[in-house]
C-alpha positions as CSV (number, residue, x, y, z in Angstrom):
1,X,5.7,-3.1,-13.6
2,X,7.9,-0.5,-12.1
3,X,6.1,2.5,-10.1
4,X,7.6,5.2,-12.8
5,X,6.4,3.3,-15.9
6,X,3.1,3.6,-14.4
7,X,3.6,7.4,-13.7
8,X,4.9,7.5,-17.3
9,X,2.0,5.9,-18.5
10,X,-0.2,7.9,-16.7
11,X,1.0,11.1,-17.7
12,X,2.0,10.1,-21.5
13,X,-1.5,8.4,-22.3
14,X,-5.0,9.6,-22.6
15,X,-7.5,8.0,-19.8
16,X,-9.3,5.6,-21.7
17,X,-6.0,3.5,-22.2
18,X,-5.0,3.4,-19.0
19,X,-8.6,2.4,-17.6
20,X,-8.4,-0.8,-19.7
21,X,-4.6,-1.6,-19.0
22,X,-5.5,-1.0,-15.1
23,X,-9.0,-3.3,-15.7
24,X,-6.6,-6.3,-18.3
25,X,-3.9,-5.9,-15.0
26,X,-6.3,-6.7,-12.0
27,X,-8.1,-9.3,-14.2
28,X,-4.4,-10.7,-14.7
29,X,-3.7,-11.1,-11.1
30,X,-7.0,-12.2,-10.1
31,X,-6.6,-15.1,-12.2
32,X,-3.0,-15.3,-11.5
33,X,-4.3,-15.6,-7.7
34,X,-7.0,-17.9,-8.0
35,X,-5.0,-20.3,-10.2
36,X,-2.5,-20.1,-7.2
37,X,-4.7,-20.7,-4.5
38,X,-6.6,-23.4,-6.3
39,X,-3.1,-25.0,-7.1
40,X,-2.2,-24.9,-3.3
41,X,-5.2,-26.5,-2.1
42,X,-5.2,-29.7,-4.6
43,X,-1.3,-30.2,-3.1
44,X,-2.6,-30.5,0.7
45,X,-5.9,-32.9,-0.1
């Protein structure tokens, strides 16, 4: 997600959009991360 998209979106859409594309996005990567992480520790044991 490029930095003007987000300005874009920001400016071009009413509040309550963006609150649940930013909450659906950091969600996203928190499972994204945790996934990773859990991943990476089975591959050392």
């Amino acid at each position: 997600m490029h930095l003007a998209t987000v300005v874009a979106l920001i400016i071009g859409s009413d509040k309550k959009k963006l609150a649940i594309y930013m909450t659906i996005s950091v969600i996203g990567w928190t499972v994204i991360l945790t996934i990773t992480t859990i991943t990476g520790i089975m591959q050392l044991k």
